[in-house]
LUMSEGU-133079 format. One record per residue (C-alpha): residue number from 1; residue in one letter; z, x, y. Coordinates in steps of 0.1 Angstrom, whole numbers. Layout:
% LUMSEGU-133079
num,residuo,zz,xx,yy
NUM,A,Z,X,Y
...
//
This chain:
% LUMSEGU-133079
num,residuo,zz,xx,yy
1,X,462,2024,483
2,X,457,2005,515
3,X,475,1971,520
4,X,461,1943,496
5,X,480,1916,507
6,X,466,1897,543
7,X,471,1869,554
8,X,455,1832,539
9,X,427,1818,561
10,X,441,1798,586
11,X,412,1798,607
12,X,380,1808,586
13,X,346,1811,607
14,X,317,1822,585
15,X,288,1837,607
16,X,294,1859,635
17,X,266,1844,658
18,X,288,1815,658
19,X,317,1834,665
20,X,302,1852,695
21,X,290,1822,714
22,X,323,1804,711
23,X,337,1810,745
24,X,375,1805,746
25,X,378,1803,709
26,X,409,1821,711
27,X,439,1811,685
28,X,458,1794,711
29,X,429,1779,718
30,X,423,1764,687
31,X,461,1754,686
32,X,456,1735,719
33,X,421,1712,707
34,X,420,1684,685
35,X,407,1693,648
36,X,376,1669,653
37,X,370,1686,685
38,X,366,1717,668
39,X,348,1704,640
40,X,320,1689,663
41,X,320,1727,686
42,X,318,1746,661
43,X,291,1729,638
44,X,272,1727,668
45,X,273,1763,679
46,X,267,1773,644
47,X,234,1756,646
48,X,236,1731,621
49,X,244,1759,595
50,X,282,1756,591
51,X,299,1726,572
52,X,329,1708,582
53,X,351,1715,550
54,X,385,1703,538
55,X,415,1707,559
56,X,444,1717,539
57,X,469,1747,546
58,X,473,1775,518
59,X,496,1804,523
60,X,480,1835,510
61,X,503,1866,511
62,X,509,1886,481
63,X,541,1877,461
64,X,553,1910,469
65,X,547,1911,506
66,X,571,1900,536
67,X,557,1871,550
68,X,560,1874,587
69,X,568,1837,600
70,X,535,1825,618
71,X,531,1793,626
72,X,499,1780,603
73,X,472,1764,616
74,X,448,1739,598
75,X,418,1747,608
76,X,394,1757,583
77,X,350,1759,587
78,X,328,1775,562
79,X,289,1772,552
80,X,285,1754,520
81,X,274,1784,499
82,X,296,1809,477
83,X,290,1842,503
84,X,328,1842,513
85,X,335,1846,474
86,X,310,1874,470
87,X,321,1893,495
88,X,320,1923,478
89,X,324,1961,490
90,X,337,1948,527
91,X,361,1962,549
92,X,394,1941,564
93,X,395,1949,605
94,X,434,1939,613
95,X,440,1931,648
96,X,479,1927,660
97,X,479,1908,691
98,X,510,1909,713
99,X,493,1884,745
100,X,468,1864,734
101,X,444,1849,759
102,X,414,1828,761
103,X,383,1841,752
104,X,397,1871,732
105,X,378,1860,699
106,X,345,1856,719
107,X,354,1896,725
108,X,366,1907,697
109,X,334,1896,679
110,X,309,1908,706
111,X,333,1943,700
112,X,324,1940,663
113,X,288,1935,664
114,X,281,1965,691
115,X,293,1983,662
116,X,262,1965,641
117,X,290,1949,618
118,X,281,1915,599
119,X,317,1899,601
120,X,321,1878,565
121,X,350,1859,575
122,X,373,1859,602
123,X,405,1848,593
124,X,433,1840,623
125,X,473,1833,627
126,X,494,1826,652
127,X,533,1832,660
128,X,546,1812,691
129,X,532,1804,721
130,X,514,1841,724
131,X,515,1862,693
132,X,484,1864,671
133,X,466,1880,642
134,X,429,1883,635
135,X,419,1895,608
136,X,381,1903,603
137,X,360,1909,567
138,X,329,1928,579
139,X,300,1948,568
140,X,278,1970,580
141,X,249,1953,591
142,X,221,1985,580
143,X,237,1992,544
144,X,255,1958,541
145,X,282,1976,525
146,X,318,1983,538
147,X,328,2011,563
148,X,333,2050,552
149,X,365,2066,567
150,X,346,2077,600
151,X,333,2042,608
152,X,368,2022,601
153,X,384,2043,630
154,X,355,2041,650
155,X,358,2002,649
156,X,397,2003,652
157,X,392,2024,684
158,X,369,1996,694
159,X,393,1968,693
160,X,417,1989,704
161,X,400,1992,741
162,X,410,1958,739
163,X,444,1968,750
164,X,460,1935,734
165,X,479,1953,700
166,X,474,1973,677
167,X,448,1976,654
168,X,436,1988,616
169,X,406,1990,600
170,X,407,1996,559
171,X,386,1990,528
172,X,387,1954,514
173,X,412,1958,483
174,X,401,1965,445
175,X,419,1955,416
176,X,409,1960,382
177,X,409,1930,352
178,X,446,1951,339
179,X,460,1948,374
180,X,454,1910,373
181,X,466,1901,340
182,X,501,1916,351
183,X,504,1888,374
184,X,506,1854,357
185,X,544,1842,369
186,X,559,1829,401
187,X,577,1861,399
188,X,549,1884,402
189,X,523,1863,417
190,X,499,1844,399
191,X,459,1859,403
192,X,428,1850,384
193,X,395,1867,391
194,X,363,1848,394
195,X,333,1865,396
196,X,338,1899,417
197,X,366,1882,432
198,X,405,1885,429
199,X,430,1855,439
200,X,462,1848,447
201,X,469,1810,433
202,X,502,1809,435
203,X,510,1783,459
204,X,483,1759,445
205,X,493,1758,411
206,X,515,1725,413
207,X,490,1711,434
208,X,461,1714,409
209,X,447,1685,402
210,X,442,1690,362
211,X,480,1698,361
212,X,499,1730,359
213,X,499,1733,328
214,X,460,1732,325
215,X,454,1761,355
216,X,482,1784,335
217,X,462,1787,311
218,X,438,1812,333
219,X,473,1825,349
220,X,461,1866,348
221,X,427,1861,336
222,X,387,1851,346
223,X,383,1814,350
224,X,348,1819,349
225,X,352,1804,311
226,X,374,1776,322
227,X,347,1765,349
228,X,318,1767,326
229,X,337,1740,309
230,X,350,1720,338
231,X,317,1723,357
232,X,327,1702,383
233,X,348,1732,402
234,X,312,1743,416
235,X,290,1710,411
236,X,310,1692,440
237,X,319,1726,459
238,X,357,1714,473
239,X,369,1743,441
240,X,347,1767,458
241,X,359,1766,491
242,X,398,1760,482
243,X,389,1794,459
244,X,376,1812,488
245,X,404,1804,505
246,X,431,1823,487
247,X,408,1855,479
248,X,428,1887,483
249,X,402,1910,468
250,X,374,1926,448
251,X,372,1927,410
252,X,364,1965,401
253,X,352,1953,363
254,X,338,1919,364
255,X,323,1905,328
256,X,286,1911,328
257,X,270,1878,309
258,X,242,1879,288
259,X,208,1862,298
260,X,214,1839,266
261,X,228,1805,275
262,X,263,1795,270
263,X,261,1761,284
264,X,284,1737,262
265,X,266,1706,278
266,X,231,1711,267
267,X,237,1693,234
268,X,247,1661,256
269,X,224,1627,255
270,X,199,1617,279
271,X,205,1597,312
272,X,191,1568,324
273,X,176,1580,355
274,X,193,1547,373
275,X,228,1559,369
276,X,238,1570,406
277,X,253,1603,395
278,X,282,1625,407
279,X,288,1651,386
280,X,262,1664,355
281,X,284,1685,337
282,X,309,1667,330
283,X,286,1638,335
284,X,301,1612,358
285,X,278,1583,374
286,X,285,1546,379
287,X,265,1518,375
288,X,245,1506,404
289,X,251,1480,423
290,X,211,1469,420
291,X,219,1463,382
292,X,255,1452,380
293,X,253,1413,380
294,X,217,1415,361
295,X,239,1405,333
296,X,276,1400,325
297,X,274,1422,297
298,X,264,1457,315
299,X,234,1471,290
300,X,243,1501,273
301,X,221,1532,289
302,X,230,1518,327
303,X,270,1519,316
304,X,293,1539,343
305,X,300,1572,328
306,X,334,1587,330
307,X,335,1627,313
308,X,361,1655,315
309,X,345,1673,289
310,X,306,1684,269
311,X,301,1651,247
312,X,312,1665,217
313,X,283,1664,183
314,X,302,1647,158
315,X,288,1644,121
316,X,296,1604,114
317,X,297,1610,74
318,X,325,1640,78
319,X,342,1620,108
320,X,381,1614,101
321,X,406,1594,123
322,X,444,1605,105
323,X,469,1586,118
324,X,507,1601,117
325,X,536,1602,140
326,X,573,1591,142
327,X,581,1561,118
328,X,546,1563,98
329,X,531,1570,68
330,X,501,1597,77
331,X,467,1583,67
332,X,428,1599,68
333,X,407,1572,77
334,X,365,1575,74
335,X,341,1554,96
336,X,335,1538,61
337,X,369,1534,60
338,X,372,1517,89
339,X,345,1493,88
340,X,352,1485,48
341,X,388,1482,48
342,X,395,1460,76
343,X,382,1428,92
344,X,358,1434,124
345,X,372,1422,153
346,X,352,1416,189
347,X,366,1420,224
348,X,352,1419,255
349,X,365,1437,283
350,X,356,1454,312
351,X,371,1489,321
352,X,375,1507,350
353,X,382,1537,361
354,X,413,1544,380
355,X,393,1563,412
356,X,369,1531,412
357,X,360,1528,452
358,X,377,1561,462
359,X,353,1570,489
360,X,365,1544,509
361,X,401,1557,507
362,X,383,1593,519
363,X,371,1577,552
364,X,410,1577,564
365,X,414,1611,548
366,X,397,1634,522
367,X,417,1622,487
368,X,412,1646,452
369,X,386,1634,429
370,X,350,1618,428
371,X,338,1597,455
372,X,333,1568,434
373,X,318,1536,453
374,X,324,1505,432
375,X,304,1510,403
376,X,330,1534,383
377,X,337,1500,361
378,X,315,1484,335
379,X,321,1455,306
380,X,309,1451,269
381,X,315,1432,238
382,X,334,1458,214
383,X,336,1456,178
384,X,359,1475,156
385,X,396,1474,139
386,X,429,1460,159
387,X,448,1486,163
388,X,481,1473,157
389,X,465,1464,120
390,X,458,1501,112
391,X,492,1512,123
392,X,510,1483,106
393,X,492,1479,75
394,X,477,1507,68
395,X,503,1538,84
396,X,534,1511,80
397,X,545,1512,112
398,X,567,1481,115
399,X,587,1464,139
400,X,618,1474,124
401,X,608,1514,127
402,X,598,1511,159
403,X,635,1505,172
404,X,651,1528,146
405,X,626,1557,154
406,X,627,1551,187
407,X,588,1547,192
408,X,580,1544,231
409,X,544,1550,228
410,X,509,1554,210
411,X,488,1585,217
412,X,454,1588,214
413,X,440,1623,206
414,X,402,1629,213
415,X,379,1657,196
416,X,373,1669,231
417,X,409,1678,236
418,X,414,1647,261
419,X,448,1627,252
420,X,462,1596,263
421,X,489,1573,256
422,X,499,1531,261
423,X,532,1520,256
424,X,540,1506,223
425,X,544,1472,229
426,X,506,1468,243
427,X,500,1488,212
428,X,516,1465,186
429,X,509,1431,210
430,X,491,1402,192
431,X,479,1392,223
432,X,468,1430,233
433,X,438,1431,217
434,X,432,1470,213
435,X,406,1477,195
436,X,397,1510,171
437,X,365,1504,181
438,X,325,1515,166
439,X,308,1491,181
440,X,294,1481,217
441,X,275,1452,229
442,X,265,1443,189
443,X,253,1480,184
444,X,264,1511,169
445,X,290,1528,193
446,X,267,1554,215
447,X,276,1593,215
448,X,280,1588,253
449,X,308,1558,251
450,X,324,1580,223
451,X,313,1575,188
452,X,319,1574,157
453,X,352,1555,171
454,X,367,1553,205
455,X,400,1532,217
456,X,399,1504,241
457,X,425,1491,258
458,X,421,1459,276
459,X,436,1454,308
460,X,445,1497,314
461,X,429,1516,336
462,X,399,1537,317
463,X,413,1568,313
464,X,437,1555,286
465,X,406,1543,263
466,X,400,1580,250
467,X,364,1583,234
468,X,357,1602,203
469,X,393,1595,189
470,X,405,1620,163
471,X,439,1613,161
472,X,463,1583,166
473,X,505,1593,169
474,X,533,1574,170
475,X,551,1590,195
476,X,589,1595,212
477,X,571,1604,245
478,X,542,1596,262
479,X,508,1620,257
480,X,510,1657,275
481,X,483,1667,294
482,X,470,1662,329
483,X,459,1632,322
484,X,493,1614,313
485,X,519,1636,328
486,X,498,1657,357
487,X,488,1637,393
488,X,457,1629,382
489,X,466,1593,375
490,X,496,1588,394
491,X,499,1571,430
492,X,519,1584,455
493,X,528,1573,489
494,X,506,1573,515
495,X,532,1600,537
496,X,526,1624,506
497,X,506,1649,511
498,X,513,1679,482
499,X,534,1678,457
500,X,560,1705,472
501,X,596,1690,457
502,X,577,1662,433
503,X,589,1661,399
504,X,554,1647,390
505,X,563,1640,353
506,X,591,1617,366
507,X,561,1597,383
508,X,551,1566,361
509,X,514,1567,346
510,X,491,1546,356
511,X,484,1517,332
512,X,473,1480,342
513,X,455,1481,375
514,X,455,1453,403
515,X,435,1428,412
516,X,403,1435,426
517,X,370,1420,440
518,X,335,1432,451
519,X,306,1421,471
520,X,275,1431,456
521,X,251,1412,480
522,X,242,1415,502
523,X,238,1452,506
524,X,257,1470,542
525,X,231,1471,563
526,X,205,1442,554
527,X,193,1410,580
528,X,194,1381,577
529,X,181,1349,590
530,X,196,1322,576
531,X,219,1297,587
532,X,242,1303,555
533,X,246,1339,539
534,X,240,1338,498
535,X,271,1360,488
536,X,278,1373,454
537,X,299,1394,436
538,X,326,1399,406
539,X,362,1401,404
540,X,387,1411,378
541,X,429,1419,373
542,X,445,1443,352
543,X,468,1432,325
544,X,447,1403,316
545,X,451,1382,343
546,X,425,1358,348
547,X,413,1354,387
548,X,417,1317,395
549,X,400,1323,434
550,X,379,1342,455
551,X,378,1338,491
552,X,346,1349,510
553,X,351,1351,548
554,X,321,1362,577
555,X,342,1359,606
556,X,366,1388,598
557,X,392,1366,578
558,X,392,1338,607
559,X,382,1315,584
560,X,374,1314,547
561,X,355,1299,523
562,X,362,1295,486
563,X,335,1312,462
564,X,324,1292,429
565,X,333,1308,402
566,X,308,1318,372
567,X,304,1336,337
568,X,340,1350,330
569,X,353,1318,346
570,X,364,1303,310
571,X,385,1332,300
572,X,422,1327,287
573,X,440,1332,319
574,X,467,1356,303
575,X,435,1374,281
576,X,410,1379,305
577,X,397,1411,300
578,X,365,1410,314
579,X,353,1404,352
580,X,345,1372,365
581,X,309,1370,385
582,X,313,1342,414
583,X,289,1334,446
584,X,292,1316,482
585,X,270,1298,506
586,X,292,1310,539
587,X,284,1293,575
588,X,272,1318,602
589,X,299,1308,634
590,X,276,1297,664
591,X,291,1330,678
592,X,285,1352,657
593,X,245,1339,654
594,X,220,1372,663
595,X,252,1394,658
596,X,267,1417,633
597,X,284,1398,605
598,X,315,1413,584
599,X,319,1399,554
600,X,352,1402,533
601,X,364,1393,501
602,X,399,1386,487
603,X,403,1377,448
604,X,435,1356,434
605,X,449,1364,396
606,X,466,1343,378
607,X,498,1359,385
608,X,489,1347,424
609,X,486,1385,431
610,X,458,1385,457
611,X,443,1417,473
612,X,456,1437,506
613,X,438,1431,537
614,X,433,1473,550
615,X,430,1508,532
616,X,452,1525,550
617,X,485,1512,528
618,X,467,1519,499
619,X,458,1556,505
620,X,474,1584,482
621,X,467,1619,475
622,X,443,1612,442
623,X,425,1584,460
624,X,440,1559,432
625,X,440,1520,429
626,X,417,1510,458
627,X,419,1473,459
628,X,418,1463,494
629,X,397,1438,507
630,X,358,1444,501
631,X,341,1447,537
632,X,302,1447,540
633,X,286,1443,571
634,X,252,1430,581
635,X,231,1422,608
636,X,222,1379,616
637,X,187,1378,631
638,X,188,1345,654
639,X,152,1335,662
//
């Protein structure tokens, strides 16, 4: 069997036309231009029909290959469609260059398509100052398949004539589902297949996202299964490309689905059309800024929507909650139970979510997750049980056990396999205020915001309010799972850009979140002609720290003017859970009249934590804890 392991894409170009007209596109060449230089070429040869995709560096040889030391470059352009994956039945043209020289890519590919070859991907390293390898998937243009023996040494003759190395042409690799599912350790590679398509993940394993411990799961097998779930790999496309990135070949047996569907989220509720929506399946959409200060309580169907996983269908009369773990007594609790047995409690708090105004973190650089603006954060009035009174009273969890057991923390279980934890002291607080909670905003707990019974947390970042709560354990450690012990809730500095040599379990989780503020109006972009601009907006700290200021300036923080405060004002300073709304009448400067205004906003706690002035401080690899000052810029019309 030919070779199977090549090289990973270090320089992907997806179209040949575009290829062919790039004069001086050679892989020095690339080397010597600045990335956004590139970018702005290349999407412009391409005709509007290649996207500018992530830049990231993946090494793709096969665990058992030498791995010559090339230098990597980060260059990476692809069109937004899944072509690359489905690049069955190709052929790999490998092209050894001793010299390179300019133009030699604009030759190579005019060689290629004299031999009416479609070239899939081209794929390009580098090794010092002259050393290069190009390495060309390609079909033929009048079968669209690959190459028989006769045509791959016709093309290798061709690029040959090129008298810059050597060259080989051979049939794109095929591995069957048995081959795969040999290779599922560090030792011996790890592959999945997806689709007709074979891939060598190794490398990216500790970088995934959803944990390592999640993406071994599919360690020598399809993820097709794992994606139906987790349909956000294909719904935002960065899963897509990164995939694409680390193919290595064909899939001789792919699964054949039936026509019937096997969509887990077609049981889940109905939207309100007003949402502004990320992801469908898993649903996530935050509340728009149109609606957000309609009321302080945000209504039900417009509530931000934060899902890893189908909204599980949950019979309410066969419903259970058993609470167990160190130091307890186990207990089965019923929704009846729970609303019988113990005295109804109400909180109101507002929770948000710990990627809440991401996308302005991704304008320095692209971070992991959803693109949330500011809307990823809601509030409501819950009703339910205190927490600390079913583990106390009714599992007899005291004090006392807590220090002889050694309890650290309180996990939280949910039916759709999401788990959480909070440290036991917020657990056990009487000033904590979590809440097994059934109710929101004076009605029956929605499927969507996790009935029969959710947690809520007051004061945490969202994730640690699991919906649809099965279980409750008194625990030694904190909760496994990505969710707890994986990146996906843990910052990092902004110098860190993989996890190569992170212990990420050593990292703390993500509990209380800073202070933060938000200008909701006026909208970016809107006139106005008024001597004063009408500014309004919300604020709200972590931990239950009460804002005692918000400071609204239109001069870029020259000078600043102190908003009034409204509903959410009268809160208990140390028990605020819920956001404060507030609203300023701010001067236009004399020199600023007819220009474009920038207004910011700054919030104080009442820990006197205020918020920092630029992004670029705050930005970490999962796009975590944005809190900087809130910028929004409009245009003064001076008649």
């Amino acid at each position: 069997m030919p070779s199977r392991h090549m090289i990973g894409i270090q320089a992907r170009i997806v179209r040949s036309r575009a290829l062919a007209c790039a004069p001086g596109l050679s892989a020095t060449g690339l080397r010597q231009e600045t990335q956004d230089d590139f970018w702005n070429r290349l999407s412009v040869l391409a005709g509007g029909l290649l996207l500018a995709s992530q830049i990231q560096t993946v090494p793709q040889w096969g665990r058992d290959a030498q791995r010559p030391r090339f230098q990597q470059q980060n260059v990476h352009c692809e069109a937004r469609d899944e072509s690359a994956i489905r690049a069955s039945g190709s052929s790999v043209i490998t092209l050894e260059v001793e010299k390179d020289r300019p133009g030699l890519l604009k030759e190579a590919t005019e060689k290629l398509e004299t031999c009416q070859l479609n070239i899939v991907d081209a794929r390009i390293s580098t090794d010092g100052a002259e050393k290069a390898k190009h390495i060309y998937i390609v079909k033929c243009k009048v079968t669209g398949e690959g190459l028989p023996e006769d045509r791959l040494l016709e093309v290798s003759k061709a690029l040959q004539a090129l008298g810059v190395g050597l060259c080989k042409a051979e049939p794109w690799p095929v591995f069957s589902s048995e081959e795969v599912a040999k290779h599922k350790t560090k030792e011996t590679g790890i592959w999945v297949s997806y689709k007709d398509g074979v891939y060598d993940i190794t490398e990216f394993v500790a970088n995934h996202p959803g944990g390592v411990d999640k993406i071994m799961l599919a360690a020598g097998k399809a993820i097709d299964p794992f994606w139906r779930i987790y349909q956000q790999h294909t719904g935002r496309g960065n899963a897509v490309t990164q995939l694409a990135n680390m193919r290595i070949g064909d899939l001789a047996d792919p699964v054949v689905t039936s026509g019937q569907s096997e969509d887990p989220y077609d049981a889940d509720p109905d939207r309100h059309p007003g949402l502004i929506f990320h992801n469908n399946k898993p649903c996530n959409a935050e509340l728009p800024s149109e609606l957000m200060m309609d009321a302080w309580l945000t209504p039900n169907p417009v509530w931000f929507i934060r899902h890893h996983h189908p909204v599980p269908v949950i019979d309410q009369d066969k419903y259970r909650l058993i609470v167990d773990g160190v130091g307890t007594k186990s207990v089965t609790l019923s929704l009846e139970d729970l609303k019988g047995r113990f005295v109804k409690h109400e909180v109101t708090a507002t929770l948000q979510c710990g990627g809440n105004r991401r996308s302005e973190l991704d304008k320095i650089q692209k971070t992991g997750g959803i693109p949330w603006g500011f809307g990823a954060m809601s509030t409501a009035r819950w009703g339910g049980v205190y927490l600390r009174e079913v583990l106390q009273h009714c599992a007899g969890l005291s004090l006392e056990g807590v220090e002889a057991f050694g309890v650290k923390h309180i996990v939280f279980k949910g039916i759709d396999d999401m788990e959480a934890s909070i440290p036991v002291e917020k657990a056990l607080s009487p000033y904590g205020d979590v809440l097994v909670a059934y109710e929101m905003n004076g009605e029956p707990l929605p499927s969507e915001h996790g009935a029969p019974v959710r947690l809520v947390v007051p004061g945490v970042v969202g994730v640690r309010n699991v919906k649809w709560v099965g279980r409750i354990v008194a625990s030694t450690e904190e909760a496994q799972g990505p969710w707890q012990r994986g990146l996906a809730y843990k910052g990092f500095s902004p110098m860190v850009k993989d996890l190569k040599d992170i212990d990420v379990e050593k990292i703390l989780s993500m509990q209380e979140l800073p202070v933060q503020s938000v200008i909701v109006t006026p909208k970016p972009g809107s006139t106005t002609e008024l001597d004063d601009i009408e500014v309004k907006g919300f604020a709200w700290s972590g931990g239950g720290r009460g804002i005692i200021r918000v400071d609204v300036s239109c001069d870029n923080g020259e000078t600043w003017v102190t908003a009034e405060l409204g509903e959410g004002k009268d809160q208990t300073p140390t028990r605020a859970w819920a956001w404060t709304f507030w609203e300023a009448s701010v001067p236009v400067p004399d020199h600023l009249r007819g220009k474009e205004v920038t207004l910011l906003c700054r919030a104080v706690d009442s820990a006197y934590s205020t918020q920092p002035e630029r992004p670029e401080p705050l930005w970490n690899l999962r796009g975590l804890n944005c809190n900087c000052w809130h910028k929004v810029e409009v245009q003064h019309v001076d008649d």
